[in-house]
SEPA-68834 format. One line per field, with one value per residue (C-alpha): residue number from 0; residue in three letters; chain; x, y, z. Coordinates in steps of 0.5 Angstrom, whole numbers, padded with zeros to 4 digits. Each point is the difference from the previous one (the first is absolute). Last residue first. Layout:
<recs>
k c(NUM, ...)
r c(ALA, ...)
c c(A, ...)
c1 c(X, ...)
c2 c(Y, ...)
c3 c(Z, ...)
</recs>
This chain:
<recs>
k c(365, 364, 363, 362, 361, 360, 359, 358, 357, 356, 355, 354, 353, 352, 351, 350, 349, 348, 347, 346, 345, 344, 343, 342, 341, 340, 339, 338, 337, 336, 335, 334, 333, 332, 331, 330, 329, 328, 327, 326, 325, 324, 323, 322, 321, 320, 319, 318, 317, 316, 315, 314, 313, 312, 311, 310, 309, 308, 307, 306, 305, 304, 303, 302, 301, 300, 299, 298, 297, 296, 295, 294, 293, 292, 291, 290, 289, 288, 287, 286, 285, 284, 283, 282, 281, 280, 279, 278, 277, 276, 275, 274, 273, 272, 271, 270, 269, 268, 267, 266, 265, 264, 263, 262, 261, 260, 259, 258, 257, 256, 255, 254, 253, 252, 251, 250, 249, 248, 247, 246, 245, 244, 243, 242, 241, 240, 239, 238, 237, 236, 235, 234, 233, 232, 231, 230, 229, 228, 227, 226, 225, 224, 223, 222, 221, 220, 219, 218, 217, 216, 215, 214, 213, 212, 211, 210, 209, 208, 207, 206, 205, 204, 203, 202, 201, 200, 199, 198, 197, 196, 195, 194, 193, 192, 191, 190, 189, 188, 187, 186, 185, 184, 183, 182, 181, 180, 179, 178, 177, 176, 175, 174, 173, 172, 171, 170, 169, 168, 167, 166, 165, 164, 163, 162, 161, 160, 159, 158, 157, 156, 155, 154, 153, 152, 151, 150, 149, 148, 147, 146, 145, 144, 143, 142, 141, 140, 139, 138, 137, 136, 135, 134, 133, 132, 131, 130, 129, 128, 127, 126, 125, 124, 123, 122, 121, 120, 119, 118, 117, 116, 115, 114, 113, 112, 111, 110, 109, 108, 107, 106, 105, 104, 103, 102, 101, 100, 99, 98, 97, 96, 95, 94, 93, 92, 91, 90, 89, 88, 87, 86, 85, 84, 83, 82, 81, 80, 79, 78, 77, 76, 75, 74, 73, 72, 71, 70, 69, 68, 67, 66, 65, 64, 63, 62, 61, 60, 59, 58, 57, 56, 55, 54, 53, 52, 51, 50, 49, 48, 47, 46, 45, 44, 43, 42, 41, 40, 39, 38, 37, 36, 35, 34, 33, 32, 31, 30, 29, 28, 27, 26, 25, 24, 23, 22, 21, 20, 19, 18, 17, 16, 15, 14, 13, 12, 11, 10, 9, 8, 7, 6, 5, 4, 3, 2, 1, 0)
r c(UNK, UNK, UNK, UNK, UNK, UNK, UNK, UNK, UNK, UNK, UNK, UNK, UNK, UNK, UNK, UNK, UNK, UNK, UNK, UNK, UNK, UNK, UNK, UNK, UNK, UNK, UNK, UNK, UNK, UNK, UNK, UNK, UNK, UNK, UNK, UNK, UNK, UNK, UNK, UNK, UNK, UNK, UNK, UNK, UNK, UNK, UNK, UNK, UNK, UNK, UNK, UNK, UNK, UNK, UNK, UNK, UNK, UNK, UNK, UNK, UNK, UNK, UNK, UNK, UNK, UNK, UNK, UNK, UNK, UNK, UNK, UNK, UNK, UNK, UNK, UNK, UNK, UNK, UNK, UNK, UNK, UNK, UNK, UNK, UNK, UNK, UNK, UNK, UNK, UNK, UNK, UNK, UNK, UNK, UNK, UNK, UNK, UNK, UNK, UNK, UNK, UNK, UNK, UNK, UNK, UNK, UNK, UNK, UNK, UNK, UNK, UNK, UNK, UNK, UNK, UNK, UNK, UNK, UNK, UNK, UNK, UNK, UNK, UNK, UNK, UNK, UNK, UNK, UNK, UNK, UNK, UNK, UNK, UNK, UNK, UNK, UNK, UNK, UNK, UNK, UNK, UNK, UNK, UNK, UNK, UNK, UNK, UNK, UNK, UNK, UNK, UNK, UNK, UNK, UNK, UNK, UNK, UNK, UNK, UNK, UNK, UNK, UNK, UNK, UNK, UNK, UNK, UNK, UNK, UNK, UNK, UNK, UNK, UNK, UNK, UNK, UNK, UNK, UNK, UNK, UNK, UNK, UNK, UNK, UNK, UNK, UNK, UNK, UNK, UNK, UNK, UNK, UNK, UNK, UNK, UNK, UNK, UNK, UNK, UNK, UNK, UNK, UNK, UNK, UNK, UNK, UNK, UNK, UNK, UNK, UNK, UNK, UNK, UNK, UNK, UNK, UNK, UNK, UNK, UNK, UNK, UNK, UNK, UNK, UNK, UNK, UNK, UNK, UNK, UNK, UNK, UNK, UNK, UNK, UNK, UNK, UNK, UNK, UNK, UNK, UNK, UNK, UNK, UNK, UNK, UNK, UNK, UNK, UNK, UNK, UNK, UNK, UNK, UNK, UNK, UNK, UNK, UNK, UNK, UNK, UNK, UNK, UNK, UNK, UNK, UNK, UNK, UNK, UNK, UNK, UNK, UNK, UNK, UNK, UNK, UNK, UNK, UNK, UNK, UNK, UNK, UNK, UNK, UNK, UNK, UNK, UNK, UNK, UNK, UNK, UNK, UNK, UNK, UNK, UNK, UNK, UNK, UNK, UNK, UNK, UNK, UNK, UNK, UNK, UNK, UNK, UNK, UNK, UNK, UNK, UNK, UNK, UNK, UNK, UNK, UNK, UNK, UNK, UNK, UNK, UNK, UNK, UNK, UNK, UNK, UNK, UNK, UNK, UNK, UNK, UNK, UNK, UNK, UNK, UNK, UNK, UNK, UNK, UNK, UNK, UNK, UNK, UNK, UNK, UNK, UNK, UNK, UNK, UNK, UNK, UNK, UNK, UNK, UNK, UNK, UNK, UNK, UNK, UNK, UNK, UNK, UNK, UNK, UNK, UNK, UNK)
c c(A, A, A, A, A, A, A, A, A, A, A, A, A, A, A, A, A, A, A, A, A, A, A, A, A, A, A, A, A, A, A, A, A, A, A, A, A, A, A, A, A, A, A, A, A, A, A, A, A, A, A, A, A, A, A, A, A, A, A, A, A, A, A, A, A, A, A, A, A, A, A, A, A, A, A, A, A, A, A, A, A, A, A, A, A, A, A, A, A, A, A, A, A, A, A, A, A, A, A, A, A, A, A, A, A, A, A, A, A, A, A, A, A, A, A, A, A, A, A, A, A, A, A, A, A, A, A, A, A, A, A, A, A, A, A, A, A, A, A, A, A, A, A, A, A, A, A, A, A, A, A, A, A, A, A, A, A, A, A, A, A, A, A, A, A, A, A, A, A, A, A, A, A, A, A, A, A, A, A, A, A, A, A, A, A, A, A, A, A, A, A, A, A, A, A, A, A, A, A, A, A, A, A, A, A, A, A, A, A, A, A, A, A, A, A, A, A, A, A, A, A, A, A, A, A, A, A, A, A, A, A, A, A, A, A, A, A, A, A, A, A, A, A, A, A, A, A, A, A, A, A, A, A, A, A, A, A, A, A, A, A, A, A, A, A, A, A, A, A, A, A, A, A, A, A, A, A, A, A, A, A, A, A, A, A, A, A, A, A, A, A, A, A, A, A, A, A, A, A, A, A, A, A, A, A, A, A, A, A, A, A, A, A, A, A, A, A, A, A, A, A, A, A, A, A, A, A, A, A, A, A, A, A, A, A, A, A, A, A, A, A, A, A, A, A, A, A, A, A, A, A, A, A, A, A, A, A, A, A, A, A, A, A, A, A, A)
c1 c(0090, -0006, -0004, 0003, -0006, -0001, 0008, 0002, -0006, 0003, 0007, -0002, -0004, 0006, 0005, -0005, 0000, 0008, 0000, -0001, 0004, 0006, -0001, -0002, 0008, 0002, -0002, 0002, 0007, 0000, -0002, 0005, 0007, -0003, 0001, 0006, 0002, -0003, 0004, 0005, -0001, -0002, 0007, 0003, -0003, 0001, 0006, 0002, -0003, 0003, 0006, -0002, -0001, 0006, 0003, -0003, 0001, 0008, -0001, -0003, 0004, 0006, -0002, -0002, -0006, 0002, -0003, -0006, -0002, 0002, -0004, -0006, 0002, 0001, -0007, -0003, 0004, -0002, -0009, 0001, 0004, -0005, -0007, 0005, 0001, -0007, -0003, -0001, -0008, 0000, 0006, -0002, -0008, 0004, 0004, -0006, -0003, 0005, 0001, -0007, -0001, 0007, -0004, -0005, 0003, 0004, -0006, -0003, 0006, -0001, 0007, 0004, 0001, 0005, 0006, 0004, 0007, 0007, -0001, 0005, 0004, 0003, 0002, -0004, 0003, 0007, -0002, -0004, -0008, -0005, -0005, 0000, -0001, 0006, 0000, -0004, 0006, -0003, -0008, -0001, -0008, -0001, -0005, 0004, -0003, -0005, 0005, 0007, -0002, -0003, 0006, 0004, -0002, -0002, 0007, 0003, -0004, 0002, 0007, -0001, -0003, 0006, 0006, -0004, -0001, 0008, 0002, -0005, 0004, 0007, -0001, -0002, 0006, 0004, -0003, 0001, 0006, 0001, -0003, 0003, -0002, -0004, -0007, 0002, 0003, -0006, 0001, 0008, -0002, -0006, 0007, 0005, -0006, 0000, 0007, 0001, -0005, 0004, 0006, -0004, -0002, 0007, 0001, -0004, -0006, -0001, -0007, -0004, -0003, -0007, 0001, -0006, -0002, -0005, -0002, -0004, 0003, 0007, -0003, 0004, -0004, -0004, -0007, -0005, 0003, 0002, -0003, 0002, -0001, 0003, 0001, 0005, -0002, -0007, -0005, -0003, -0003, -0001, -0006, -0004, 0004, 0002, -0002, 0006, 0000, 0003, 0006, 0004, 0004, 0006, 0006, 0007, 0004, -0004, 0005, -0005, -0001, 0007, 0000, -0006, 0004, 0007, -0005, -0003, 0007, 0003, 0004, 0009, 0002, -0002, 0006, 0004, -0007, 0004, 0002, -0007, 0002, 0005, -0007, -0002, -0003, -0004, -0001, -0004, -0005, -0002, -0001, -0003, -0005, -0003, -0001, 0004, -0002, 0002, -0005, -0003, -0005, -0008, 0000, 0005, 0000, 0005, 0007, 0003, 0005, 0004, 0005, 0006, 0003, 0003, -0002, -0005, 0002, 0007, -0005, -0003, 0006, 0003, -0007, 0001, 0007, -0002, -0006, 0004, 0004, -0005, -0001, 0006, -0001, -0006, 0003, 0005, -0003, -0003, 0007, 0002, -0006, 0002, 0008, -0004, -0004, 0006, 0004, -0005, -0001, 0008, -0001, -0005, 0005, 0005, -0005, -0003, 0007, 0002, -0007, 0003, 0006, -0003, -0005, 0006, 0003, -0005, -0001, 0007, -0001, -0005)
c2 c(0306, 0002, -0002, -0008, -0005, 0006, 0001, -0007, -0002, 0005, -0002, -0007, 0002, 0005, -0007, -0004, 0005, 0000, -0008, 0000, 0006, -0003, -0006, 0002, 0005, -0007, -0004, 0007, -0001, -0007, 0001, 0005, -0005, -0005, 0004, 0002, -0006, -0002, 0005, 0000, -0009, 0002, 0004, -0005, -0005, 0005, 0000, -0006, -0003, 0006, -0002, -0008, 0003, 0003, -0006, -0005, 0005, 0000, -0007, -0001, 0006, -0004, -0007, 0003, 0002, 0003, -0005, -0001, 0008, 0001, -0005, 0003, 0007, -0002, -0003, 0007, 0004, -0004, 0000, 0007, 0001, -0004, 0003, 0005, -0001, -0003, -0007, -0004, -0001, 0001, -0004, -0006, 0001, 0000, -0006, -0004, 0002, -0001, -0008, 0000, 0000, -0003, -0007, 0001, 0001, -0007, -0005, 0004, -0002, -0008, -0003, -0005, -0006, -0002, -0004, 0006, -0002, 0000, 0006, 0007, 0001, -0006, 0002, -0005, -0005, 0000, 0000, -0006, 0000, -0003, 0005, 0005, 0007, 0002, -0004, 0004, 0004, 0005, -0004, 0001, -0002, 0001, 0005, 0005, 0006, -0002, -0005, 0003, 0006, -0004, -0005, 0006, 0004, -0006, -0002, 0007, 0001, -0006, 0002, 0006, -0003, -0005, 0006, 0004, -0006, -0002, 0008, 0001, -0007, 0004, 0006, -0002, -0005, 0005, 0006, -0007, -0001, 0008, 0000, -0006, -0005, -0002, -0001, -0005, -0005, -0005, 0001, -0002, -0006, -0002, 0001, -0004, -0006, -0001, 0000, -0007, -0002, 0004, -0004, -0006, 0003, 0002, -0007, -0003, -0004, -0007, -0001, -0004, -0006, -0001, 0004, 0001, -0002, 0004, -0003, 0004, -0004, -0002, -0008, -0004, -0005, 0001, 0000, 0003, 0006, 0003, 0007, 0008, 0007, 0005, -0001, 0002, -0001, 0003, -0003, 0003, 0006, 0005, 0005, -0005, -0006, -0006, -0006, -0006, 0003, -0005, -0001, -0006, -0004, -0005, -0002, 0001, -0004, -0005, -0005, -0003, 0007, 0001, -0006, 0003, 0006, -0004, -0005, 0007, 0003, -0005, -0005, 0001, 0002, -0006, -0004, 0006, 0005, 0006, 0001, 0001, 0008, 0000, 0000, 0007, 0003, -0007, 0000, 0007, -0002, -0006, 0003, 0006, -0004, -0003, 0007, 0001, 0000, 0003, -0001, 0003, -0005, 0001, -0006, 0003, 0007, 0003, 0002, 0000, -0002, 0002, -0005, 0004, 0001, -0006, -0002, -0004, -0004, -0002, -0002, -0005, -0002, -0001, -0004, -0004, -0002, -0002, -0004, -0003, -0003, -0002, -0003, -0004, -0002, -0002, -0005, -0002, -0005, -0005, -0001, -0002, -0004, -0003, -0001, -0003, -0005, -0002, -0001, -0004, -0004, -0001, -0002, -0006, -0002, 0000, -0004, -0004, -0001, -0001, -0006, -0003, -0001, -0003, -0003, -0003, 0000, -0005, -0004, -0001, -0003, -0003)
c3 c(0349, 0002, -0006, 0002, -0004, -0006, 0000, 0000, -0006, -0004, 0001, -0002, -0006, -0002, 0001, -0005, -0006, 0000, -0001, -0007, -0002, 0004, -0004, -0007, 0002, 0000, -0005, -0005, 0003, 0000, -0008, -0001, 0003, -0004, -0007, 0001, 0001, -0006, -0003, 0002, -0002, -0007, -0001, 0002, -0004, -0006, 0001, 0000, -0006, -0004, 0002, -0001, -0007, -0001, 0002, -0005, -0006, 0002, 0000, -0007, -0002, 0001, -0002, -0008, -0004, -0006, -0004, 0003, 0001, -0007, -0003, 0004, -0002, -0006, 0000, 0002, -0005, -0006, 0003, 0000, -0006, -0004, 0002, -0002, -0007, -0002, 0002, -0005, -0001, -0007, -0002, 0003, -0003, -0007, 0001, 0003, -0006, -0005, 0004, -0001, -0007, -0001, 0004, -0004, -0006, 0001, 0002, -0007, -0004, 0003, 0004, -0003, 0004, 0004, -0001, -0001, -0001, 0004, 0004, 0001, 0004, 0005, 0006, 0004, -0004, 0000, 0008, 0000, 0000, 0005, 0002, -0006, 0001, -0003, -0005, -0006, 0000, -0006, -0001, -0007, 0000, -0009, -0002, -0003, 0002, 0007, 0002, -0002, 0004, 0006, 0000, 0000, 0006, 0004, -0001, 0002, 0006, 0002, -0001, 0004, 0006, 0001, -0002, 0006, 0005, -0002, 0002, 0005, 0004, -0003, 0003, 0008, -0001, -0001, 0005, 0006, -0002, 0001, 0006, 0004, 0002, 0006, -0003, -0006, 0005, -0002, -0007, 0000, 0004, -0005, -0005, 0005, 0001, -0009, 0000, 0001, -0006, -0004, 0002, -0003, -0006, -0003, 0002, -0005, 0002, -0003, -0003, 0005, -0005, -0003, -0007, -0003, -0007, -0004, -0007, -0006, -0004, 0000, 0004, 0005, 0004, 0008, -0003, 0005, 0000, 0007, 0001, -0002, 0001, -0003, -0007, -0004, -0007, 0002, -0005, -0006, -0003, 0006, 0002, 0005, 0002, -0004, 0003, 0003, 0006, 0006, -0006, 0000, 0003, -0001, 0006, 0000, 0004, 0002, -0003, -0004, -0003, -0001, -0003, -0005, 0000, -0003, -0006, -0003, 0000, -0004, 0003, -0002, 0006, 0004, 0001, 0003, 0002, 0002, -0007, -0002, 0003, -0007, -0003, 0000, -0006, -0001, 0008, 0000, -0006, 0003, 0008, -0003, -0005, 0008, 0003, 0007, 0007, 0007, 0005, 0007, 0003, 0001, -0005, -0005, 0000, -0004, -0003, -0006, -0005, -0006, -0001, -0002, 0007, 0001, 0008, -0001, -0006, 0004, 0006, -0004, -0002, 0007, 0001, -0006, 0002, 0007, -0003, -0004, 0006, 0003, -0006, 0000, 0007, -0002, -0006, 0004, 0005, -0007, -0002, 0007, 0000, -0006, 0003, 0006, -0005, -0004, 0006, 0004, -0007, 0000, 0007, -0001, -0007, 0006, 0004, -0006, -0001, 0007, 0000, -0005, 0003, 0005, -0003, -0004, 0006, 0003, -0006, 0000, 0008, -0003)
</recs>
C-alpha cells in the first residue's frame, strides 16, 4: 500500500512535474501570444516615422484642401508610386518591412489611420474645360478605404512637425502688431520710408495685373490659347515656388471659336478709340498733375514742427480775435446802455412839463 502510495506519490509528482511542464509551455505560449502587440506597436511607430519621412520629402508633389470643412494636405495615389521608386533608400525606415510594395505600405498606413483616401466633391466637368481638375479643391472620404494609382487622393491624418524657422516667427508676430500700433510716434523719415514702400508694392501689384490681363487678352484674341503669365498669383493655397512661377504648365481649356475672338477684338478697338478720344488734353493734365502734386507734397512734406508751428499760429489768431471780439462787445454794451439811457430821459421828460403845467395852472400866483 505504502508503494502504491508512493507510486501515487510519485505518480502524482510526474503528473505534478508534467502539470508544470504544461504550465511552462502555456505561459511561454502566452508570452509568445504577448509579443505580437508590442512588435506591432513597434510597427507602428516605424511606419509613423516614415509617414513622416514621406511627408517631409520635398519631391512628393502635394496639395492643400478642404476635407469636411477641415483644411487638409493631400497627395495623388501615381505620385506616391513613382516618388518611392526614385526614392527607396526612405524604406530603410521599415527594417523587416523594407522590401513590401508600395500597394502593400499605404494600405498599412491606411490601417493605421495615417493617411485616409478621398475623392472628389465635383466629379463633372465644368463648362469651358476638357477634363477634370488634377488638384481639386474640395475633397470627401471614399467609401473604400484600399490603395489605388487611379485617380486616387490620400489625405494625411497626423499634425505635420513645425520647423523651427516657423516657430520663432510665430514669436515675432505680437513685436509686428506691436511695431504697427506705434507707427504715430515715430519719426518722419521712418515714417516717408514705410509711406514709399507701401505705394511701391500697390503700384508693382496694379501693374502686374495689368500686365496679365494684357497678355492674356492679346494672346486670346490672336492665338487663342488662355496664357495666364504668373497664374498663382491670385491662387488661395499655393507654396512659394509656386506663387513665382511664370508661365502655366498646360491649357486645359478649350479652344475658343473665331467669332467669340473678333467680338472681343471689335470691342477692345473700340474701347481703345473711345479712350483716346476723350483723353484729356494738355492742360486738363497740368492742372490735374499740379493739384495732386500739391496733395503728395503736402503729405510728404509734412513734418512735427510745421504741425506745431501751424497749431500756434492759430491759437495767435484764435486770440486775437476773441480780443477783438470782446472790445468789441464791450463796446457795443457801453452804446446800448447809453441809448437805454437816453430812450429813458426822453421817456420821462413829457411827464415832468405835464407836472409843471399842472403846478402853475393850480398856483397862478406863484
Amino acid at each position: 500500500m505504502k508503494k502504491t502510495g508512493g507510486g501515487g506519490g510519485g505518480g502524482g509528482g510526474t503528473g505534478g512535474t508534467s502539470g508544470d511542464k504544461k504550465r511552462g509551455r502555456r505561459s511561454y505560449g502566452d508570452t509568445s501570444t504577448d509579443a505580437p502587440p508590442r512588435k506591432q506597436a513597434a510597427k507602428k511607430d516605424i511606419f509613423q516615422i516614415f509617414a513622416e519621412k514621406v511627408r517631409d520629402h520635398k519631391d512628393l508633389e502635394s496639395r492643400w484642401a478642404i476635407l469636411q470643412e477641415t483644411r487638409v494636405e493631400y497627395f495623388r495615389g501615381k505620385d506616391l508610386v513613382k516618388f518611392l521608386r526614385n526614392h527607396p533608400e526612405l524604406k530603410d525606415v521599415l527594417e523587416s518591412d523594407k522590401n513590401l510594395e508600395t500597394e502593400d505600405i499605404a494600405n498599412i498606413l491606411l490601417r493605421k489611420n495615417l493617411i485616409v483616401r478621398c475623392d472628389r466633391v465635383v466629379k463633372t466637368i465644368r463648362p469651358g474645360k476638357r477634363k477634370l481638375s488634377t488638384w481639386p479643391a474640395h475633397l470627401e472620404i471614399f467609401a473604400d478605404q484600399v490603395f489605388s494609382d487611379n485617380d486616387a487622393f490620400f489625405a494625411w491624418t497626423f499634425v505635420k512637425r513645425q520647423p523651427l524657422w516657423q516657430i520663432l516667427l510665430s514669436f515675432s508676430w505680437p513685436v509686428v502688431a506691436l511695431a504697427i500700433c506705434l507707427f504715430p510716434v515715430y519719426p518722419h523719415q521712418v515714417k516717408l520710408l514705410i509711406l514709399y514702400f507701401c505705394a511701391g508694392v500697390l503700384l508693382l501689384i496694379f501693374c502686374l495685373l495689368l500686365l496679365r490681363g494684357l497678355v492674356f487678352g492679346a494672346l486670346w484674341i490672336i492665338l487663342g490659347k488662355r496664357i495666364w503669365v504668373f497664374p498663382n498669383i491670385l491662387a488661395e493655397e499655393a507654396t512659394l515656388k509656386e506663387l513665382f512661377q511664370f508661365l502655366p504648365k498646360k491649357d486645359e481649356g478649350e479652344h475658343p471659336k473665331w467669332t467669340a475672338r473678333l467680338f472681343f477684338a471689335l470691342v477692345s478697338v473700340l474701347v481703345i478709340l473711345l479712350l483716346r478720344h476723350h483723353a484729356p488734353d494738355e492742360a486738363a493734365r497740368a492742372r490735374y498733375q499740379r493739384k495732386v502734386s500739391n496733395i503728395i507734397d503736402d503729405v510728404l512734406e509734412w513734418s512735427p514742427r510745421l504741425a506745431l508751428s501751424a497749431m500756434m499760429d492759430k491759437q495767435t489768431v484764435v486770440n486775437t480775435t476773441d480780443s477783438g471780439e470782446n472790445v468789441t462787445d464791450a463796446s457795443n454794451i457801453s452804446t446800448q446802455n447809453i441809448t437805454q439811457a437816453d430812450d429813458g430821459e426822453e421817456g420821462i421828460l413829457p411827464d415832468q412839463y405835464e407836472e409843471e403845467e399842472i403846478e402853475t395852472v393850480q398856483h397862478p400866483d406863484h
